[in-house]
N, C-alpha and C positions, 0 to 999 in steps of 0.2 A: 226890303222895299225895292218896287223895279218902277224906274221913271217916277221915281217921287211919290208913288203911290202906296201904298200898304197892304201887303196880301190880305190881311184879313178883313179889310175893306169891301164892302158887299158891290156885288155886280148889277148895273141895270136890270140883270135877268133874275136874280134874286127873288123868292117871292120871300116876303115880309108881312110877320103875322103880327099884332099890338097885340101885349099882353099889362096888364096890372101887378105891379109891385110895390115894396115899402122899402125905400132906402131913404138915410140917414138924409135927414133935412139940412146939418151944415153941409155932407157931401156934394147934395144938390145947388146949394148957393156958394160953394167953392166952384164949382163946375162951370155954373152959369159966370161967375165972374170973373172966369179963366177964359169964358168960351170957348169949353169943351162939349162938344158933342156928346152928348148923356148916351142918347142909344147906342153911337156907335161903339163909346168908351165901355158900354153893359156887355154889347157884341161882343168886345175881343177880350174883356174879362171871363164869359163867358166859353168862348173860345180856347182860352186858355183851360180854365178847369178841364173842358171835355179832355185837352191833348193830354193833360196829366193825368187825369184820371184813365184815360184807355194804355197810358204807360204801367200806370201800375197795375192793372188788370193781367196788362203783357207780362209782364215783370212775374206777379203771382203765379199766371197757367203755367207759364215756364221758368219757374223757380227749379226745379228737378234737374231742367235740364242745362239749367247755368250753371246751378252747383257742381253736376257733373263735368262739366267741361272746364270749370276752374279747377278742381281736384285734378284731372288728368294735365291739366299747365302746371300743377302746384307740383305733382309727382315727375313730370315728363318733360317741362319745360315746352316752349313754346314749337309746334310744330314747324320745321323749314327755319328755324331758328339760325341755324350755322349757314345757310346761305343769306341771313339778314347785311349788309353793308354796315348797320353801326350798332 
């Protein structure tokens, strides 16, 4: 959060599209009697899936090349390791 604000909070400049969904009708009357912001709360739920899901997309295209590069620390230890301080 910077200045009490929340990144994933939308910007004036934002364009913002209405869409139709069906969520859970207690969610909804938990929400409202919490006085949470539905959209916003949809936004950063929202939000969150994309960033995990393009981690594991990451993850997947370069599986090959993790596994390779763990293999060579697992056989070689960690490159510049002997100048490590602790």
């Amino acid at each position: 959060m910077k200045g009490g604000i929340s990144v994933l909070q939308s910007t004036p400049k934002t364009q913002r599209t209405s869409v139709n969904t069906s969520i859970d009708s207690q969610l909804i009357k938990d929400a409202k009697a919490l006085g949470i912001n539905i959209s916003r709360a949809a936004e950063a739920g929202i939000a969150k899936a994309i960033a995990a899901e393009k981690t594991r997309r990451w993850q997947e295209e370069n599986r090959e090349a993790i596994e390779s590069s763990n293999e060579y620390v697992r056989k070689n230890g960690l490159p510049l390791a002997k100048h490590r301080p602790f």
